[in-house]
C-alpha positions in Angstrom: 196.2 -182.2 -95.8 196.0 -182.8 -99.1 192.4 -183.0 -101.1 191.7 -185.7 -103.3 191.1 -184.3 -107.1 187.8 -185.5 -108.6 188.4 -188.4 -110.8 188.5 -187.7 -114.6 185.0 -189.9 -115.1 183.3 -187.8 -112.7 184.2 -184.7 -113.6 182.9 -185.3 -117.3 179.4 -186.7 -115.9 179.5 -182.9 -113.2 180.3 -181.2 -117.2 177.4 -183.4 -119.0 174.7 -182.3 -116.0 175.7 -178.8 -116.0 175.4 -178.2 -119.6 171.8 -179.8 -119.5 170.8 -177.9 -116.6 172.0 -174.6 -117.9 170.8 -175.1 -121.6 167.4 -177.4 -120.7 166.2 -174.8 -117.5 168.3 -171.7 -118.4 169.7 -171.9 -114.6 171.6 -168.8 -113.6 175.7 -168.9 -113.2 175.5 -168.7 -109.3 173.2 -172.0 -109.5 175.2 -174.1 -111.5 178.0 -172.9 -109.6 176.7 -174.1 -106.4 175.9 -177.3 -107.9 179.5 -178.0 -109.2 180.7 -177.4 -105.5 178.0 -179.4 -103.9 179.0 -182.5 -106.8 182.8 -182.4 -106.4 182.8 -182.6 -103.2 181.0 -185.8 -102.7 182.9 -186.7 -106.0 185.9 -186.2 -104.0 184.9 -187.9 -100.7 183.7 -191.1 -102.7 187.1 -191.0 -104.1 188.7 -191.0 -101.0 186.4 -194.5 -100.7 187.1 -195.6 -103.6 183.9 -195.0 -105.1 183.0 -193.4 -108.0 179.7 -191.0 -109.0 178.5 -193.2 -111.4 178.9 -196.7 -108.8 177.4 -195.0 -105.7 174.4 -196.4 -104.3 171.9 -195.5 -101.6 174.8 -196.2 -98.7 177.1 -194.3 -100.1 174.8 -191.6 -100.4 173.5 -192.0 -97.1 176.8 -192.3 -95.2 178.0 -189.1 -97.1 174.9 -186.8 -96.0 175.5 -188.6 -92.3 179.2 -187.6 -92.4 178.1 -184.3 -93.1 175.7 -183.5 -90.4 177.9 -185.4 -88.1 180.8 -182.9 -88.8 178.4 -179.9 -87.5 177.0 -179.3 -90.9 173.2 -177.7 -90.6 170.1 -179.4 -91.8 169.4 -176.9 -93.9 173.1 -177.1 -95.7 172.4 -181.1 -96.0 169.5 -180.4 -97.2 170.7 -178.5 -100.2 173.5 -180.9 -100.7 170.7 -183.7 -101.0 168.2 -181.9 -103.5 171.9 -181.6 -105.9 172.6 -185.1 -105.6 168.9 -185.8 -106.3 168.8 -183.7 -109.8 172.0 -185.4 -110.1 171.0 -188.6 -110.7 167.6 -188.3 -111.6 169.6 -186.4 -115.2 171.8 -190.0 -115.0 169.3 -192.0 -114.4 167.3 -190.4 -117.4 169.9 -190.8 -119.7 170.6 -194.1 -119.3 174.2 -193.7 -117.5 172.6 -195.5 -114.3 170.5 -198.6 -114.2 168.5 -197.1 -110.5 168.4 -193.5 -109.1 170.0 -194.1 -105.7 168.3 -191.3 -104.1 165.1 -191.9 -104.6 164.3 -193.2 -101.3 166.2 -191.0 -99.2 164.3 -188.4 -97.4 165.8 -185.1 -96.6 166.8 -183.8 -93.0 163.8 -182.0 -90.6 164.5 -178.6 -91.4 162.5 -176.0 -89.0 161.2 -173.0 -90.7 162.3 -170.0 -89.1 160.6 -166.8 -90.1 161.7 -164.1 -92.3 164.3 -161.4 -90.8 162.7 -157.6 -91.9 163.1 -154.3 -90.9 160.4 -152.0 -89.7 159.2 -149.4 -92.2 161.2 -146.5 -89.8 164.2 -149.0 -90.2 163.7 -148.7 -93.6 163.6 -145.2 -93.7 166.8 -144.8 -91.6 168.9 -147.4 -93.7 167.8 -145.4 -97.4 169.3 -142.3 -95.8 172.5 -143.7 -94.6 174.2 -143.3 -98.1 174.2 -139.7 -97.8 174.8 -139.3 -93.8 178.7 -138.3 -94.1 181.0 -135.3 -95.2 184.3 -135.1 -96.8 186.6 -133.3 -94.5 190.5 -133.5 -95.9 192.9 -135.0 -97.9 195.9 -135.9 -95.3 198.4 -133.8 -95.9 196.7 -131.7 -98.5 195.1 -128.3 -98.4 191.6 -128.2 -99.0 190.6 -125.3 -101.2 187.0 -124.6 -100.6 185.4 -122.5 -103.7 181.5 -122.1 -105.2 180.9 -126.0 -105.4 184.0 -127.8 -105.7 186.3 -128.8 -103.0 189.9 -129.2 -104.6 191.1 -132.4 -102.8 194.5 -132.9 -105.5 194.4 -132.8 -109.1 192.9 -135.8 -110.0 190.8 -135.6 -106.2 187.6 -134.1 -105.6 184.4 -133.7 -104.3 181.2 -132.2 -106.0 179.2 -130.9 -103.3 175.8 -130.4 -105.4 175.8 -134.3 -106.8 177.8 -135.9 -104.0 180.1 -137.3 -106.4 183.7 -138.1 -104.8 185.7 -138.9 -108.3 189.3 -140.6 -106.5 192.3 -141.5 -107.6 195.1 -143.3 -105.1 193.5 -141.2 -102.1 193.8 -141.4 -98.5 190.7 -139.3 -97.6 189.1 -138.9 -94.1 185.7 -139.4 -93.7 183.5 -138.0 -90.6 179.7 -139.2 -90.8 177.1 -136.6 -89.4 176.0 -139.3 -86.6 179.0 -138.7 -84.1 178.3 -141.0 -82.0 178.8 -143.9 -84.8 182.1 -142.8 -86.3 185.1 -140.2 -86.2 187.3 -139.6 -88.4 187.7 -143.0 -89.9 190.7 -143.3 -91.9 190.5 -144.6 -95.8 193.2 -146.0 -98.2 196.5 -145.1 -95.5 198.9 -148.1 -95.0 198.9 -149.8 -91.9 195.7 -148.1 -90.3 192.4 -150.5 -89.7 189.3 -148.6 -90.1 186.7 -147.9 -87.8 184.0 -150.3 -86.8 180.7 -149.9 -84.7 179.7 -151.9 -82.1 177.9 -154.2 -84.6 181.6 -155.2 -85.7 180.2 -153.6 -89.7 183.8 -152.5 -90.8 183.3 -148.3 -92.5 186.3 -148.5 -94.3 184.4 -147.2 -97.3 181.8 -144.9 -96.2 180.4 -142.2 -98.8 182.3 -143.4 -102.3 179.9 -143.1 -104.7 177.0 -142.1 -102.5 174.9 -141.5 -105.4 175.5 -145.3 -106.2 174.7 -146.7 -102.3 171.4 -145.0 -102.3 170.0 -146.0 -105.6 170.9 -149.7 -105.0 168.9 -149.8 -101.6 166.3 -147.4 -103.1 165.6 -149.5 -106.2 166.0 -153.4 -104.0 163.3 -151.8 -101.6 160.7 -151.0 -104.1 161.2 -154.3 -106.3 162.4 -157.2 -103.9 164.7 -158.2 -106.4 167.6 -160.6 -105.5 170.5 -159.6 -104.9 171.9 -161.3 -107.8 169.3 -159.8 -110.0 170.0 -156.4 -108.6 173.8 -156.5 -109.2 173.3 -158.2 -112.7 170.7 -155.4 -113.7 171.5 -154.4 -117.4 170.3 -150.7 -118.7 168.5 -152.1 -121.3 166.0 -153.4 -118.6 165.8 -150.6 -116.5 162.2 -148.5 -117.9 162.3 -145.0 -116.2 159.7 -143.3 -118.3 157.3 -146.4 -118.0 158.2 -147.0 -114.5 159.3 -150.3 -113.7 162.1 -153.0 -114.4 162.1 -156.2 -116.4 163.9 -158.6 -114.4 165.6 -162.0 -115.4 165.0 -164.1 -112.4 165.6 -167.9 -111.5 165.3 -170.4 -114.7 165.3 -167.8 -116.6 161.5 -166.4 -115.9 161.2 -162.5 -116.7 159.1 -160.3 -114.6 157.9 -156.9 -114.8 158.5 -154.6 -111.3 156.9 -151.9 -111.1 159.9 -148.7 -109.1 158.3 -146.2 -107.0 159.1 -142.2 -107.3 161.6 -142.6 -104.6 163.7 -145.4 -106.1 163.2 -143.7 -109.7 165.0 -140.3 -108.1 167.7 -142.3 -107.1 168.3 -144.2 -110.0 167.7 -140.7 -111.9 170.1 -138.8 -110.0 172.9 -142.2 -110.2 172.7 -142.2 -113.8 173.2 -138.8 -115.0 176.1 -137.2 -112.0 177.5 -140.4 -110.5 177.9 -143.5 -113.2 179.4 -141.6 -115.8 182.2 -141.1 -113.4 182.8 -144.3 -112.2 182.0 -145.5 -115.9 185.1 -143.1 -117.2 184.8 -143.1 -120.8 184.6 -147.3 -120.8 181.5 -149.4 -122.1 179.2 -151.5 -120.3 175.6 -152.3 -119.9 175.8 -153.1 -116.2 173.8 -150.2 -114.2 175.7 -150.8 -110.8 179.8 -150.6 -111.2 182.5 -150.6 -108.9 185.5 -149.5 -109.8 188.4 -151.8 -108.0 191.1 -150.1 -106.0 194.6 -149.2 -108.4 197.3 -151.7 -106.9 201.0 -150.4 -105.6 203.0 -149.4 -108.5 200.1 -150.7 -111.2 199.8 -147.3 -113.4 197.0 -147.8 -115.7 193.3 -147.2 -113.1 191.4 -150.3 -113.5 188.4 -150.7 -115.6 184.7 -150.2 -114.0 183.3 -154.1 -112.7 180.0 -155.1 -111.7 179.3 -154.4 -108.6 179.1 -158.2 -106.4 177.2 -159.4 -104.3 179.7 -159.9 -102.2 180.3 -156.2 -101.7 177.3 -154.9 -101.7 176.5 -156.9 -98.8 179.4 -155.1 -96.9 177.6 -151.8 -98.4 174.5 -153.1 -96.3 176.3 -153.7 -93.0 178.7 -150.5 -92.9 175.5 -148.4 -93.9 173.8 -150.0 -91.1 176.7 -148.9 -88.8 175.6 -145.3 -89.6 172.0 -146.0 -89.3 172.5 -147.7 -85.7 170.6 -150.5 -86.8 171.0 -153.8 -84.9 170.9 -157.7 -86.3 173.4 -157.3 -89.4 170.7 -156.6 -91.9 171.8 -158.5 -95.4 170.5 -157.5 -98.9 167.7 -160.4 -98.6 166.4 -158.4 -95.3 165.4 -155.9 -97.8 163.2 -158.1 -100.0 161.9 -160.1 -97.2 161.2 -156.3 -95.8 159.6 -155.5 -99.0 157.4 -158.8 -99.2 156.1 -157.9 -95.7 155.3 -154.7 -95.8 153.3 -155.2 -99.0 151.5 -157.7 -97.0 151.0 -155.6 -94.0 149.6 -153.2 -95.7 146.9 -155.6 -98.0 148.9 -156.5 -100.9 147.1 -160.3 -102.2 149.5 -163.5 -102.0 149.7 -164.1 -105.5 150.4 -160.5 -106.5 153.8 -160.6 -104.0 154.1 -164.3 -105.8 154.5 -162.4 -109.1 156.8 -159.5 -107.5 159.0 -161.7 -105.8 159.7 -163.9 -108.5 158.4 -167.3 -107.1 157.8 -169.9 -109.0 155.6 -172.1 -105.9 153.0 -169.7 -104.3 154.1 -172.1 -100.5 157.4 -170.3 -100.9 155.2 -167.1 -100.8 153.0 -167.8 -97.9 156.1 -167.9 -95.4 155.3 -163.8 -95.5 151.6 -164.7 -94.2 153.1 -166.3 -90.8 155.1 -163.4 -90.3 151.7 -160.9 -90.8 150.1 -163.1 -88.2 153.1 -162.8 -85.9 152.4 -159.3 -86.1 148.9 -159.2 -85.3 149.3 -161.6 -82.0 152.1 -159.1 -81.2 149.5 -155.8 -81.8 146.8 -157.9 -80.1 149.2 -158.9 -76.6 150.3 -154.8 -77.0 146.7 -153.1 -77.1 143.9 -155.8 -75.9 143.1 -155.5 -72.1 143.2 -159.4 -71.9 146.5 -159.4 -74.0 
């Protein structure tokens, strides 16, 4: 099947709206992105009717958001396909490229509001640890020399015992995590064997590389309920250790001061000095979290250190989960909505979580309240004789 390609005209206007958005609101990169996909592709089925964006009126609009839901697509998906089209044209309509917004009658789709997803505080506390719950045991096929501190994996291979750094070259390493009931001897980097997964189906292909670096980034999202975006994007210039806290470039470009606790500034202490400089190796960037992508076959030169994504991190989450024995495929967003909640719980004032969190609306805050109350019915049904 082949997809229509957005017409010329319409791609210029999707150019036009973009630039304003980005230079006008200082939107971030993942926004705009996700407003270019949301505007081609009803620039692309209007094409297929032989409509353009410029033409379309309320019916078009409303038979395209109708297609969608009729195709399975959730409310909440529609939803944020609607509110694109409606800054859409309300940018066209204020520039004089359209004579009538054609969404400005069109309501959006009933969207229930389901509660945050969090973790209890012992969750927490089994999650933060999971980093460092494994052990280096071998390199296949190679002695392991065992001597003070260092275990000699090959040349290039090893294993710091004192910092936890594993610094790896084209390894195949086996990993066995202290929690035997959750893995065994999962197999890393060898061609043609899958690695373990737990019952949650959280792949551990990856377990303990950089542990230093794992830790840290749970640690630090934990005790600021940053995005994820804003924790992958976090620059060293931002990051304050003597003052405490970090200073955070959130949505529309809105900076805001987070305070880190001892525990996160440990972490981030102990990631900086033994384990970046390794994964850094010798290159320059300001990023604070790095990744360094696997060498491919017959590719000589080791690849530069990235940014971490959020992409991966996420996979970070779930196979540290795996170890943890957590259930309900926690997400990096579990851990701010964790954050927000136990703040809350534990009498932290809406509009002080408003200013953590980032939100611009304090109703996007008081979602967090509903979820304290849910907690108090469930306290009151556990402990109250009439319960």
């Amino acid at each position: 099947m082949n997809v229509a390609e957005v017409k010329d005209s319409d791609r210029v206007l999707i150019d036009q709206f973009l630039d304003a958005a980005w230079s006008e609101d200082g939107l971030r990169p993942n926004t705009l992105a996700a407003y270019r996909i949301d505007l081609e592709q009803f620039a692309r089925w209007l094409r297929d009717r032989c409509h353009d964006l410029a033409g379309a009126g309320e019916p078009q609009l409303l038979d395209y958001l109708a297609h969608d839901l009729s195709r399975g697509g959730a409310a909440r998906s529609t939803s944020r396909r609607l509110s694109s089209l409606r800054r859409f044209y309300r940018y066209l309509f204020r520039e004089g490229i359209i004579a009538e917004d054609p969404s400005a009658k069109i309501s959006s789709p009933a969207i229930g509001h389901s509660l945050p997803k969090f973790l209890s505080p012992d969750d927490v506390v089994r999650l933060l640890k999971a980093p460092l719950e494994g052990e280096v045991l071998a390199k296949l096929g190679q002695r392991v020399d065992k001597s003070e501190d260092m275990i000699c994996l090959t040349d290039v291979s090893q294993f710091d015992a004192k910092s936890g750094i594993i610094r790896i070259d084209d390894e195949i390493i086996t990993y066995r995590a202290k929690r035997t009931n959750v893995l065994e001897d999962c197999k890393r980097g060898e061609k043609g064997t899958k690695a373990t997964k737990h019952d949650s189906g959280a792949s551990v292909s990856k377990l303990l590389f950089a542990p230093l670096r794992g830790q840290a980034m749970l640690e630090v999202l934990y005790a600021t309920g940053l995005r994820v975006s804003e924790l992958v994007e976090l620059k060293l210039n931002e990051v304050h250790q003597k003052a405490g806290y970090v200073r955070v470039t959130g949505k529309g470009g809105k900076e805001r001061i987070v305070p880190l606790g001892e525990e996160a500034l440990e972490s981030l202490d102990k990631y900086l000095n033994f384990e970046r400089p390794e994964l850094l190796d010798n290159e320059m960037t300001n990023i604070v979290f790095l990744r360094r992508p696997r060498r491919k076959k017959n590719e000589g030169k080791i690849k530069k250190p990235h940014q971490m994504t959020r992409f991966r991190f996420l996979q970070l989450i779930r196979e540290y989960a795996a170890i943890a024995e957590l259930s309900g495929n926690p997400s990096p967003h579990t851990l701010r909505h964790s954050f927000a909640t136990h703040l809350l719980n534990n009498g932290a004032d809406l509009r002080s979580l408003q200013m953590l969190l980032g939100h611009s609306d304090l109703s996007t805050t008081q979602i967090y309240t509903h979820v304290a109350k849910e907690r108090l019915k469930d306290l009151h049904r556990q402990h109250h004789p009439r319960g």
